[in-house]
C-alpha positions in Angstrom: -14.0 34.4 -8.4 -15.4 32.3 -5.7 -14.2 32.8 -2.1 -14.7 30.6 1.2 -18.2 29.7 2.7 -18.3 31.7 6.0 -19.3 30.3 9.3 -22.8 31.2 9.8 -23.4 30.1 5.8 -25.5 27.3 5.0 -23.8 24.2 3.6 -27.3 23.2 1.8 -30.7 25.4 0.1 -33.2 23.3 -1.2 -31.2 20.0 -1.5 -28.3 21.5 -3.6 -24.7 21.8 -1.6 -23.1 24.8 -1.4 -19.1 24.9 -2.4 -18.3 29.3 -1.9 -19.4 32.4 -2.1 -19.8 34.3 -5.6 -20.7 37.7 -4.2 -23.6 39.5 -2.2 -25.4 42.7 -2.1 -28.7 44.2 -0.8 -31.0 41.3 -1.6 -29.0 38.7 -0.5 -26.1 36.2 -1.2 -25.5 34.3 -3.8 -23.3 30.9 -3.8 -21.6 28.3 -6.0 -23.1 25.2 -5.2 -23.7 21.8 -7.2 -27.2 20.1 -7.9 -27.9 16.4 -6.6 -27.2 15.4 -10.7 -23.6 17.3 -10.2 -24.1 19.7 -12.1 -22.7 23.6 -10.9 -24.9 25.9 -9.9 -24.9 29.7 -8.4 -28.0 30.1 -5.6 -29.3 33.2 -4.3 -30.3 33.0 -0.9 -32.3 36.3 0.0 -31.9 38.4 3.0 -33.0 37.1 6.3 -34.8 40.7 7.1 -35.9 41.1 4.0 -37.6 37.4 4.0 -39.3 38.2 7.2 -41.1 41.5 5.2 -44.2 40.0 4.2 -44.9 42.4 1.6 -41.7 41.5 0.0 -42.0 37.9 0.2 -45.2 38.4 -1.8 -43.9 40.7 -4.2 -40.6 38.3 -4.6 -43.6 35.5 -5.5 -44.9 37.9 -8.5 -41.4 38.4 -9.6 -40.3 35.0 -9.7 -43.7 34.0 -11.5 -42.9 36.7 -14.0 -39.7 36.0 -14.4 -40.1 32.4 -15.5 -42.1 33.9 -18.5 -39.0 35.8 -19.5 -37.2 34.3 -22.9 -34.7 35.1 -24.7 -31.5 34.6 -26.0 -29.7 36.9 -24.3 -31.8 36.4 -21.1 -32.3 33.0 -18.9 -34.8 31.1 -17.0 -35.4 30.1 -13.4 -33.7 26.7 -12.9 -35.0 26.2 -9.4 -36.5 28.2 -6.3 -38.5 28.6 -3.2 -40.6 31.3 -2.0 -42.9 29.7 0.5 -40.7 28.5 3.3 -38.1 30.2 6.0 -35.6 31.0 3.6 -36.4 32.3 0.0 -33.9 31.3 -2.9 -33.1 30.8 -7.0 -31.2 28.6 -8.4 -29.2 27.9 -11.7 -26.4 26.2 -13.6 -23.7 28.6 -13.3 -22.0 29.9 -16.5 -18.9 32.2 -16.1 -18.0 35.4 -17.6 -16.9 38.9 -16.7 -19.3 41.7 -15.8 -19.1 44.5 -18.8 -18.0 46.7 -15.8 -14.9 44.9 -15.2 -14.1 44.2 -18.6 -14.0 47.8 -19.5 -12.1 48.6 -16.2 -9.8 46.2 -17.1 -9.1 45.9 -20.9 -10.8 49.6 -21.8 -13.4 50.4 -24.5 -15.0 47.9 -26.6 -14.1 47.5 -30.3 -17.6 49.5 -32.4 -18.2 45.5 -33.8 -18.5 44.7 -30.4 -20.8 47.2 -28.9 -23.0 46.4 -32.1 -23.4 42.9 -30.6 -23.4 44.4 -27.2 -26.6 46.5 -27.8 -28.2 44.5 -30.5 -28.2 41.3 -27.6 -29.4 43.7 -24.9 -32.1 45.4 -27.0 -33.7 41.7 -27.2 -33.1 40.9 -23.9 -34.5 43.8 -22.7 -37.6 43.4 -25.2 -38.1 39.6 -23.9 -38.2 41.5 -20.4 -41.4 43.6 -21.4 -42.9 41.3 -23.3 -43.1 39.0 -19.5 -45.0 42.1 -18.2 -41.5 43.0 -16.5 -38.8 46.3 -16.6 -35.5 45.9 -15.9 -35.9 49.6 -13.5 -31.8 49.5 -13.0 -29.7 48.1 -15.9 -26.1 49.1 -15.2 -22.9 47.7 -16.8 -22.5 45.1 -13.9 -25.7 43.6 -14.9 -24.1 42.0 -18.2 -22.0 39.4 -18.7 -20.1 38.9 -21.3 -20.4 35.0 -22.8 -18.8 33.7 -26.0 -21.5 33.9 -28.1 -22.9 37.5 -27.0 -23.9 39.5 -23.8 -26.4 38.2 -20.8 -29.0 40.7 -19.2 -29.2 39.7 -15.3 -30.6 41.3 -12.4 -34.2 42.0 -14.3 -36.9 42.9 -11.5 -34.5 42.5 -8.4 -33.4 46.3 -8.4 -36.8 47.4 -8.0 -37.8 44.6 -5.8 -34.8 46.2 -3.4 -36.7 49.9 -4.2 -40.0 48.1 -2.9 -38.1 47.0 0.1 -36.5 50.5 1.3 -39.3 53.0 0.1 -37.3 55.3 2.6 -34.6 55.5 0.3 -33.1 58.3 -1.9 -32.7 58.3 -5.4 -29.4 59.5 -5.4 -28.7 55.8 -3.6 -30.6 54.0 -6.0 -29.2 51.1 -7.6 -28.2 52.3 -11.2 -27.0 55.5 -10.3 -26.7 57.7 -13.4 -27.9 54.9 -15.5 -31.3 55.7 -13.8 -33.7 57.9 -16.6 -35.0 61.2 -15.9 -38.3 60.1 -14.9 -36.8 57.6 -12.5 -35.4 60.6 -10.9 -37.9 63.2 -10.7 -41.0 61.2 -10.2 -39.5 57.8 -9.0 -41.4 56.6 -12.4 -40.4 53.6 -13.9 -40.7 52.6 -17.9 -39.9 50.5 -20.8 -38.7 53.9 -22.2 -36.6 53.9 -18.8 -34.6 50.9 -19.5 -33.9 52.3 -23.0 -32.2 55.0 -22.0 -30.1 53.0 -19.7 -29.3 51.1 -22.0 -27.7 54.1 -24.1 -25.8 55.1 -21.1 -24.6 51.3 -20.9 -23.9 51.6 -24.7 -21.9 54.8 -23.9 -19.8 52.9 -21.2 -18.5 50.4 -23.3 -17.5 52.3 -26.1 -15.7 55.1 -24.5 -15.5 53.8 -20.6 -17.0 56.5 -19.5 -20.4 57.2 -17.7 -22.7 59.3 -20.5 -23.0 62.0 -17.2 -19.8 62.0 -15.5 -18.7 60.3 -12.5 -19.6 62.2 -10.0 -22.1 60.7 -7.0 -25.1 61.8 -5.2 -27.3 64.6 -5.6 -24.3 66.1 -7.9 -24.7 63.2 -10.2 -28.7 63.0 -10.6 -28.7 66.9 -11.2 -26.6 66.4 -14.2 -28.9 63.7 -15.7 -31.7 65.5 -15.0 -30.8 68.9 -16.6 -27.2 68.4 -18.4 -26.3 66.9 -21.5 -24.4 63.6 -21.9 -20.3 63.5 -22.8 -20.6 61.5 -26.2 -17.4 61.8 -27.3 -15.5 58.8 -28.2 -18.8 57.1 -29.1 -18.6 55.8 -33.1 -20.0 57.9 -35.5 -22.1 55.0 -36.8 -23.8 54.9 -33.0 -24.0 58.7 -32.3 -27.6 58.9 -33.7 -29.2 56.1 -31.9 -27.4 56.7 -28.6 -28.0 60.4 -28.5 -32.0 59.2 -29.3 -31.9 56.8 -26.2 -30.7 59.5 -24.5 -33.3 61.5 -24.6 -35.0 63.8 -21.3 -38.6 63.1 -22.6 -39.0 59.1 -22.7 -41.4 59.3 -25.7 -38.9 60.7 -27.8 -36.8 57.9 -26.9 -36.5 55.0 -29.6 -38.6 51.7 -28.5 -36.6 48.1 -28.0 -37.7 47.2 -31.7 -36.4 50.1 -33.2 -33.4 49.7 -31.2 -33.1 46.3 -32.4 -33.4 47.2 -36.2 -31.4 50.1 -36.1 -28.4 47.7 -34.6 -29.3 44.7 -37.1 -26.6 43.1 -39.1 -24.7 39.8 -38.5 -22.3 39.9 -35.5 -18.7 38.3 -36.2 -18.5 34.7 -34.6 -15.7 35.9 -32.6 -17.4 38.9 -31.0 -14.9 40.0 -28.5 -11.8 40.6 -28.4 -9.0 38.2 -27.9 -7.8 39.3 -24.3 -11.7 39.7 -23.2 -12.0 36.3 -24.7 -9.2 35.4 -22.3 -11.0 36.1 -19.7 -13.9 34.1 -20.7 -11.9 31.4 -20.8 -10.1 32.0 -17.4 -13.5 32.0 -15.5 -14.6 28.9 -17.4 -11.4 27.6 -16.0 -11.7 28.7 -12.6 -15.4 27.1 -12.8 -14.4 23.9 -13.8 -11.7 23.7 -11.3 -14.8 23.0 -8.3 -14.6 19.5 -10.1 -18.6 19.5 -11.6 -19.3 15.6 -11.7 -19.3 16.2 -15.6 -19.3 19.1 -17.5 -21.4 22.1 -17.3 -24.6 21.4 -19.5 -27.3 22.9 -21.6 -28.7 25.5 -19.4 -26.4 27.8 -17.2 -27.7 30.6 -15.0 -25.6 33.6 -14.3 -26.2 34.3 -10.8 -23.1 36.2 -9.7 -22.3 39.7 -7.7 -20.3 42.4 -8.6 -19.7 46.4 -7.1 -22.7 49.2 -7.5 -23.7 51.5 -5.7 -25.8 49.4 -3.5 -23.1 46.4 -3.9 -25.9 44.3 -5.9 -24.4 43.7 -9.1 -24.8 41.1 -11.6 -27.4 38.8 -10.1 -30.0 37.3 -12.8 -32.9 36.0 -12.5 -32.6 33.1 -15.0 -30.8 30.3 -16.9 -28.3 30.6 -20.3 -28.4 28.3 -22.7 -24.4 26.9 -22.8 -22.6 24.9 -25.4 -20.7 21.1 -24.4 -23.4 19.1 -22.9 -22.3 15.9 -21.2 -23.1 13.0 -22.9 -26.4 10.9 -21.6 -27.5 7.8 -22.4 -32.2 7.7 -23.4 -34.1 5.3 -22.4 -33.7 2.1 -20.0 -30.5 0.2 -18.7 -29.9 -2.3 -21.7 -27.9 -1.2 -24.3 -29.6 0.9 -26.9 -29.0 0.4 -30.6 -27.2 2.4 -32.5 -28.4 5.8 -34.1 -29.5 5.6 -37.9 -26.8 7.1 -40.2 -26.4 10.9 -40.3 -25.4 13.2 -43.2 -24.3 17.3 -43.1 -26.5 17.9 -46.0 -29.8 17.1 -48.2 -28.2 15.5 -51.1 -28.1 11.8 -51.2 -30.3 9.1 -51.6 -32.9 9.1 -49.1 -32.5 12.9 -48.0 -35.2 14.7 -47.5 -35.7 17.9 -50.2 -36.1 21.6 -49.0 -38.3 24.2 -50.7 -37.7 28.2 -50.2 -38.5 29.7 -46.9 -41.1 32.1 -46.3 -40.9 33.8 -43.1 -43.9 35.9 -41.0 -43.0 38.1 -38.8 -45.5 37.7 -35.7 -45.8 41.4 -34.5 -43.6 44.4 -34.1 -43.5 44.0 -30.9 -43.6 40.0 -30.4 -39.8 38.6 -29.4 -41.1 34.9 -28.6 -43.4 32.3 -29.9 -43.8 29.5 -27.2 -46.5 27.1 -28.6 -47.4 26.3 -32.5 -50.6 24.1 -34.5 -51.5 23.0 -37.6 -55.5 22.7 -38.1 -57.0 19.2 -39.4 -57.6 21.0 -42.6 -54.1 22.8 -43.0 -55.9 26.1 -43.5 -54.5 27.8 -40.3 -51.4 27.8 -38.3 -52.0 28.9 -34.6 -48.7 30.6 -33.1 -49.1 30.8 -29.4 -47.2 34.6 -28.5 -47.5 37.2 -25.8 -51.6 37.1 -24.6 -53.1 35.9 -27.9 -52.7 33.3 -30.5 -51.8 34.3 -34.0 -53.7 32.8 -36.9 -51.6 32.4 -40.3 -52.8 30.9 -43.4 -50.5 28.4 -44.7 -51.5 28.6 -48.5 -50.8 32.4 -48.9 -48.5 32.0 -45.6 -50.1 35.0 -44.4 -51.2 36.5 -41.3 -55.2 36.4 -40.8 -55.8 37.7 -37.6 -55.0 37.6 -34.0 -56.9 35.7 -30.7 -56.5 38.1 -28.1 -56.7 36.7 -24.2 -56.1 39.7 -22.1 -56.6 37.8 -18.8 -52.9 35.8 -19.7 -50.5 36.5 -17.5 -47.9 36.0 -20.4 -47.7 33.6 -23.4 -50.4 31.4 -24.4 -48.2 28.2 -23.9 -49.9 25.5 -25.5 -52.3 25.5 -28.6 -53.9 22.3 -30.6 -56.4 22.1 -33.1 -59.3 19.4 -32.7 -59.4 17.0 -35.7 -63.1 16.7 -35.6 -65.1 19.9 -34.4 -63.3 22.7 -35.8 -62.4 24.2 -32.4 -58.7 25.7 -31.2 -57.6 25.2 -27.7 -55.3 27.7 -26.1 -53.7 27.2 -22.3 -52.3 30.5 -20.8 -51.4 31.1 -16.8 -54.3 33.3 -15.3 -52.7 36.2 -12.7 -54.0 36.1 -8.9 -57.8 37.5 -8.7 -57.6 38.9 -5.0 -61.3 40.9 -5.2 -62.4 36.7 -6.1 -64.1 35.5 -3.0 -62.7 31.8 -3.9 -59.7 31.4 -1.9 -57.6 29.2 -5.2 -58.3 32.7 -7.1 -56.0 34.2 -5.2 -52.5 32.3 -5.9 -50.1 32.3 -8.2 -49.7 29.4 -10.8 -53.6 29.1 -12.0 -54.4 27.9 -15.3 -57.1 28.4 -18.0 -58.2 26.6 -21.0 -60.0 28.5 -23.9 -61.7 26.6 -26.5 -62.5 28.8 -29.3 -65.1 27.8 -32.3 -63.2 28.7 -35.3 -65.8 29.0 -37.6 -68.1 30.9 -35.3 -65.4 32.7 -34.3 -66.1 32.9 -30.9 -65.5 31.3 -27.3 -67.1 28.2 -27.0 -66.0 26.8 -24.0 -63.6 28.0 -20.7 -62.0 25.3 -18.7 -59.8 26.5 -15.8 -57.2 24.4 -13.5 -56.6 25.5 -10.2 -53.1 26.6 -9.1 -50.4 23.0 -7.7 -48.7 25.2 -5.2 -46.2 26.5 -7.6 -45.4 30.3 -7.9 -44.1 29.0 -11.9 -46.7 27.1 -12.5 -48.1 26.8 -15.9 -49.5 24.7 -18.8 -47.3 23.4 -21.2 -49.0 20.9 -23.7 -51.9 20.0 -24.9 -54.2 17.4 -27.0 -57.1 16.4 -28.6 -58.2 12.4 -28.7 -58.3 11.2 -32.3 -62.5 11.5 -32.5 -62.6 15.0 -30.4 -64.2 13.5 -27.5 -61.5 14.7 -24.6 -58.5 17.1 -24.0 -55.5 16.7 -22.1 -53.7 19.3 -20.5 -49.7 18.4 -19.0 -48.7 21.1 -16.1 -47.1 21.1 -13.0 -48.0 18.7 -10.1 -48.2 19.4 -6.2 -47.4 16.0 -5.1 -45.8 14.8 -8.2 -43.3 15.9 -10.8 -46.1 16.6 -13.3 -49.8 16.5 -13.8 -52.3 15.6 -16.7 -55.7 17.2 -16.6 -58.7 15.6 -18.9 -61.8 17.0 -20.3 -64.5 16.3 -21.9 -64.8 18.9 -24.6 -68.7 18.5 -24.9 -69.9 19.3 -21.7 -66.6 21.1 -19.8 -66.6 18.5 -17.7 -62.8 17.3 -16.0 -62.5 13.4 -16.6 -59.3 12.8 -14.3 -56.7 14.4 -12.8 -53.3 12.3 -13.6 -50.1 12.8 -11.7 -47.4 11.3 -12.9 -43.6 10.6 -11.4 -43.4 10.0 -7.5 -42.7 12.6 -5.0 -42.8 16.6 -5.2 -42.1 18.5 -8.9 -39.1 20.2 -7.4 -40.5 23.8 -8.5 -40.1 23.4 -11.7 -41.2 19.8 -12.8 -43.9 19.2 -15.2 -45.3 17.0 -17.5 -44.5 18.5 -20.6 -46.0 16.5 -23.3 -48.9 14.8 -23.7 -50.7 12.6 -26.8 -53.0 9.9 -27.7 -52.3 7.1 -29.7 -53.9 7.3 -33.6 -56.7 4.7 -32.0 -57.7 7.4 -28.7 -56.9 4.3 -26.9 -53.7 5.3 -25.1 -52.7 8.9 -23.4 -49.0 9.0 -23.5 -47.9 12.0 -20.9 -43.9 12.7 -20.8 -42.4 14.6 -17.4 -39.6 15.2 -15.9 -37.6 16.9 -13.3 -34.0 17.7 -12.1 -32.5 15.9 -15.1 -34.3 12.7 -15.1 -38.1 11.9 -16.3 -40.3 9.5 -17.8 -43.5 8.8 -20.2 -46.6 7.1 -18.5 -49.4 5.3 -20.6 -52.7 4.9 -19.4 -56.0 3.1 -21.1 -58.4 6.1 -21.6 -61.0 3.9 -21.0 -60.3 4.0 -17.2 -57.6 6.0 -17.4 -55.6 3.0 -15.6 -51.7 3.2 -15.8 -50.3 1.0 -18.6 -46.7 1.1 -18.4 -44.0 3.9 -17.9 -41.3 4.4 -19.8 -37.6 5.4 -18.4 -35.1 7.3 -19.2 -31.8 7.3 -17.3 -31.5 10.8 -17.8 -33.0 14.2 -19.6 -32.5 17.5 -20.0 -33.9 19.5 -16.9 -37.0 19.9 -18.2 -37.5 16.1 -18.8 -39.6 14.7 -22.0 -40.8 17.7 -23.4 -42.7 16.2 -26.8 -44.2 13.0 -28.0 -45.6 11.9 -31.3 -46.8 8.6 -32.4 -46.2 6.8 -35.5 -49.3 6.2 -37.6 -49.7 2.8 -36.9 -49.2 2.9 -32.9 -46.2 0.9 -32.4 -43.5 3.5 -32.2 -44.0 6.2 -29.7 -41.1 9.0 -30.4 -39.6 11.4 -27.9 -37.8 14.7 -27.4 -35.8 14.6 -23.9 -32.7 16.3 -24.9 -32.3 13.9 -27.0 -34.9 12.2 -29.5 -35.4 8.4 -29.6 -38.5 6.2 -30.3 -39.8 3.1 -28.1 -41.8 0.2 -29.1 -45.1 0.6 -27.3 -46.0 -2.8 -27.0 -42.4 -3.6 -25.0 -42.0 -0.2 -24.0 -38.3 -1.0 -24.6 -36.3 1.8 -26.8 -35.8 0.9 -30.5 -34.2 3.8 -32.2 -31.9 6.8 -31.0 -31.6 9.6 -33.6 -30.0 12.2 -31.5 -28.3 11.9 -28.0 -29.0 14.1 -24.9 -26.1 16.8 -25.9 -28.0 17.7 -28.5 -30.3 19.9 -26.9 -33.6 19.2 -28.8 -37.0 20.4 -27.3 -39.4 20.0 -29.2 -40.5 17.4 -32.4 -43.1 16.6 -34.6 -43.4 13.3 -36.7 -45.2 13.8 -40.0 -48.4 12.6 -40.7 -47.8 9.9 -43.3 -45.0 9.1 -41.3 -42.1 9.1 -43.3 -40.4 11.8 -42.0 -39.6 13.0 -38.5 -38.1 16.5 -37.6 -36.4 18.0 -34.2 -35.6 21.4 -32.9 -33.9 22.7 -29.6 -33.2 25.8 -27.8 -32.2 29.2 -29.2 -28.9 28.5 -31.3 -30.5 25.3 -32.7 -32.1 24.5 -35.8 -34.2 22.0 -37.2 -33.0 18.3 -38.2 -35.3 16.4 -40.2 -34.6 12.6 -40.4 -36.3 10.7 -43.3 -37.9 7.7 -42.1 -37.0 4.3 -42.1 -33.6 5.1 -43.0 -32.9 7.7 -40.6 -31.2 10.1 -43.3 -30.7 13.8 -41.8 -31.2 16.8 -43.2 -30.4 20.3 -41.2 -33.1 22.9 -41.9 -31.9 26.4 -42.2 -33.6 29.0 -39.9 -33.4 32.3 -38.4 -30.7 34.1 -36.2 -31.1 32.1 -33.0 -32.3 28.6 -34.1 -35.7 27.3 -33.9 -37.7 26.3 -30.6 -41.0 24.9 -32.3 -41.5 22.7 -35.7 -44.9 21.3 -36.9 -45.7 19.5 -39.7 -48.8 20.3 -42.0 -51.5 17.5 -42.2 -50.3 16.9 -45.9 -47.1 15.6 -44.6 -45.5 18.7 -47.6 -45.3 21.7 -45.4 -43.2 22.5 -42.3 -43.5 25.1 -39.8 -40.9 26.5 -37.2 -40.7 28.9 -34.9 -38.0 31.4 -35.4 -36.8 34.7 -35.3 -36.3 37.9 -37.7 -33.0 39.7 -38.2 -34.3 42.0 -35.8 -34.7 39.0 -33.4 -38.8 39.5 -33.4 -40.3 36.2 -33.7 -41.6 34.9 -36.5 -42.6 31.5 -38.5 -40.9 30.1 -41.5 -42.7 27.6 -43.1 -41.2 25.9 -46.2 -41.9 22.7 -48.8 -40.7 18.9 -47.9 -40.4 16.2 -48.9 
């Protein structure tokens, strides 16, 4: 529910109007409000005392840093934020839902179906937490919403950021109350085992609406969790086990996320809640769409909203949901584009493009997300870019062959590409502040390194490093090899400009040019996310893009000299996240949303294959060019579209979609980045053709 801005409110945080109030607590307020595009968000707007603290300003930096590394499908991402002026504040597109806390107040227990879901989706989001480096430190039953298609963690890393903030405080006021573990309560001891057994007392809650230790308060309370036993009755049989072990006093007897997740694995029911929960759902959807968004809610939706706890800060994430019902867009510049090539539901036909079986390799047991992918020159290794290293899998056998380990990331490596010419890898990964460095850009947030590693050798071969843009989310998010070897670009964030493109040269370590493309400031979280040079090393093609609109620039690589730019009307929020050229040069193709190719001698737009409600990411074109496939966010699969005749062919994959696709150098193989049934990541890489 929203209520009435109050005098004394701001109208405006970071050039995003503010329409009400959607709740408050410790840290802050948090409002509705609507982005310049129109689109609804929810804005946290911190504390004025607590922005004065220094010490918490910093720490509020190192969160929000950490917190952008966070992925999962039943967590979000940072839409927007500042840290670094007089008032501190996120921001988000604002999905609605009820809290599990007032659902259960309201409607009682969840069916046992449902608290499968319920703890299956937590047990991920909780895992994508820890991977980032993060705990959660106060999961409660406010802190999840309940959306259509499955539960939302929120509130990771602000309950302990409030702890930070009042070291004075009790336990017995702490925010989780008796969802806090043992060790939180004797030793003020915070760990990944800790957020397990909250989430059993969560898991307890929602089947039986009870607390797992009574509802008393206070001292009374923590006593009880410390030294009594929990009230499982009412909890299904088929649970008792695995609640009882999250439960556990000593936190290494406690199960870890992974174990959760498989003991929990199954397929969920499409409907997973039931029909008067679902009403409410619905209602708040209502209620949200009655503040008269300039078109409907889009791809990504942050749950930012308040609720009751003990310290009234309930409910609050840190980070953006990926929503169904995008409003339609129109790529590329004002004329009319043609119209998209013919689509089909299935791989039979003339023209479609034929599937072999699936082989799937699971990254690590305790890997829940893949964020960059690579085929080598010679096809013999797939790089997988995961949490501080790069995984190495053998295509042939599709097999893993060993690991890359870079234990100075701060979280994913982020971008990997293989030279075509010299054998060598290149991984990008965010570097964490160095404050015993006597070198003054060592010590902020947002720095960026560059490992080139020999493959054959086996060994580091070269370390290039990009200083930080002023962003507390900055990071690297493509990269690319010319066509002979020679140089490597790098697309990140910009200081004065949506996005940047740094250039190498591979042989001596040398930076070329710095590139910043799109005019003004990246709003926090622009960037140019895709960068490639044309099959003749003549052209570097870098796609960016901020607050829902972006752009390619082409410049000559001789002087690096602008070329053209390419517009788009509008993007996703993230902008043009992946290019690829056809083999010949003349068609450059783009993910934005939607995917479309341009002629890059006109630069006007030629083809459309998918609009901007469609949510794709990321793309690759095959290398004999016949075929060109695109993948989106979690929920989406892969399309492959054969090429000329724009045939489509869906690509089954794992539980939550696909996020990366590659094609082999043989133009025969594809690879994707998926997930397990236990919602570990993986890569499933199949025959085409």
């Amino acid at each position: 529910m929203t209520a009435p801005l109050r005098a004394g409110d701001p109208r405006e945080v970071g050039g995003h109007r503010l329409l009400g109030r959607l709740g408050g607590g410790g840290l802050g307020t948090v409002f509705l409000g609507r982005s310049r595009s129109g689109r609804l968000l929810a804005v946290r707007v911190v504390a004025p005392e607590l922005t004065a603290d220094v010490g918490f300003r910093r720490r509020f930096e190192e969160m929000v840093a950490s917190a952008r590394a966070v992925s999962s499908f039943h967590t979000a991402q940072v839409v927007d934020g500042a840290a670094d002026g007089a008032v501190l504040w996120l921001a988000g597109e604002y999905i609605a839902g009820p809290s599990l806390r007032e659902t259960v107040t309201v409607h009682g227990p969840l069916p046992v179906a449902a608290v499968r879901a319920l703890g299956s989706g937590l047990a991920e989001a909780l895992a994508g937490v820890h991977a980032a480096g993060l705990l959660h430190g106060g999961l409660t039953p406010g802190d999840v919403i309940l959306a259509g298609d499955g539960p939302r963690l929120t509130d990771f890393a602000l309950a302990r950021l409030w702890d930070a903030a009042h070291p004075s405080r009790t336990v017995a006021a702490a925010a989780g109350g008796t969802f806090l573990a043992p060790e939180q309560v004797r030793a003020g001891t915070t760990l990944p085992a800790s957020d397990v057994f909250a989430l059993g007392g969560v898991l307890v809650f929602a089947a039986t609406g009870r607390n797992a230790f009574g509802s008393a308060s206070g001292s009374d309370a923590l006593i009880r969790l410390v030294d009594g036993e929990p009230d499982l009755d009412g909890v299904p049989a088929e649970l008792l086990g695995l609640v009882r072990a999250c439960l556990a006093k000593d936190p290494e007897r406690r199960p870890a996320v992974g174990e959760v997740l498989r003991s929990l694995a199954g397929n969920p029911p499409d409907a997973w809640l039931p029909s008067a929960v679902a009403g409410m759902v619905g209602e708040r959807q209502a209620q949200a769409g009655a503040h008269g968004a300039a078109r409907p809610p889009g791809r990504r939706a942050l749950l930012l909203a308040a609720g009751a706890g003990v310290i009234g800060l309930v409910g609050v994430p840190v980070g953006i949901r990926l929503a169904a019902g995008d409003a339609p867009g129109t790529p590329g510049p004002a004329a009319t584009p043609p119209a998209a090539p013919p689509a089909t539901d299935g791989a039979s036909g003339p023209g479609a493009v034929r599937l072999g079986q699936a082989t799937t390799i699971e990254l690590g047991p305790n890997d829940t997300d893949s964020r960059s992918l690579a085929y080598s020159a010679d096809g013999k290794l797939l790089a997988v870019g995961a949490l501080n290293k790069v995984v190495l899998i053998d295509p042939a056998t599709r097999t893993k062959v060993g690991d890359i380990t870079f234990k100075r990331a701060v979280s994913h490596v982020s971008a990997v590409a293989f030279s075509r010419t010299a054998g060598m890898l290149a991984a990008a990964y965010t570097l964490p502040p160095d404050l015993t460095s006597k070198e003054p850009d060592a010590h902020q947030n947002g720095r960026v390194a560059v490992t080139l590693w020999d493959i054959a050798a086996r060994r580091e071969a070269v370390m290039l490093s990009s200083p930080s843009e002023g962003n507390l989310l900055g990071q690297a998010h493509t990269l690319a090899f010319s066509p002979d070897g020679r140089l490597l670009a790098l697309g990140r964030d910009g200081r004065d400009s949506i996005g940047k493109a740094i250039v190498w040269e591979v042989s001596s370590g040398r930076q070329v040019v710095s590139l910043p493309v799109g005019p003004g400031s990246n709003g926090t979280f622009g960037r140019a996310g895709s960068v490639v040079f044309s099959p003749d090393g003549k052209v570097l093609a870098v796609g960016y893009g901020s607050d829902l609109k972006g752009a390619v620039d082409l410049f000559d690589t001789a002087s690096f000299a602008p070329v053209t730019t390419i517009g788009l009307e509008e993007t996703d929020i993230f902008g043009v996240t992946a290019l690829a050229y056809a083999p010949d040069g003349r068609t450059l193709y783009g993910a934005y949303g939607g995917i479309a190719g341009w002629d890059t001698a006109t630069g006007k737009l030629s083809t459309t294959f998918a609009e901007l409600k469609s949510r794709y990411q990321s793309l690759s074109l095959s290398p004999d060019g016949k075929m060109l496939a695109g993948s989106g966010s979690a929920g989406r699969g892969v399309v492959l579209w054969a090429l000329p005749s724009g045939r489509r062919t869906p690509v089954p994959t794992g539980r939550t979609g696909a996020a990366l696709v590659a094609f082999g150098p043989d133009s025969k193989t594809i690879a994707v980045c998926t997930d397990t049934p236990e919602l570990l990541a993986a890569v499933q890489i199949r025959s085409v053709g």
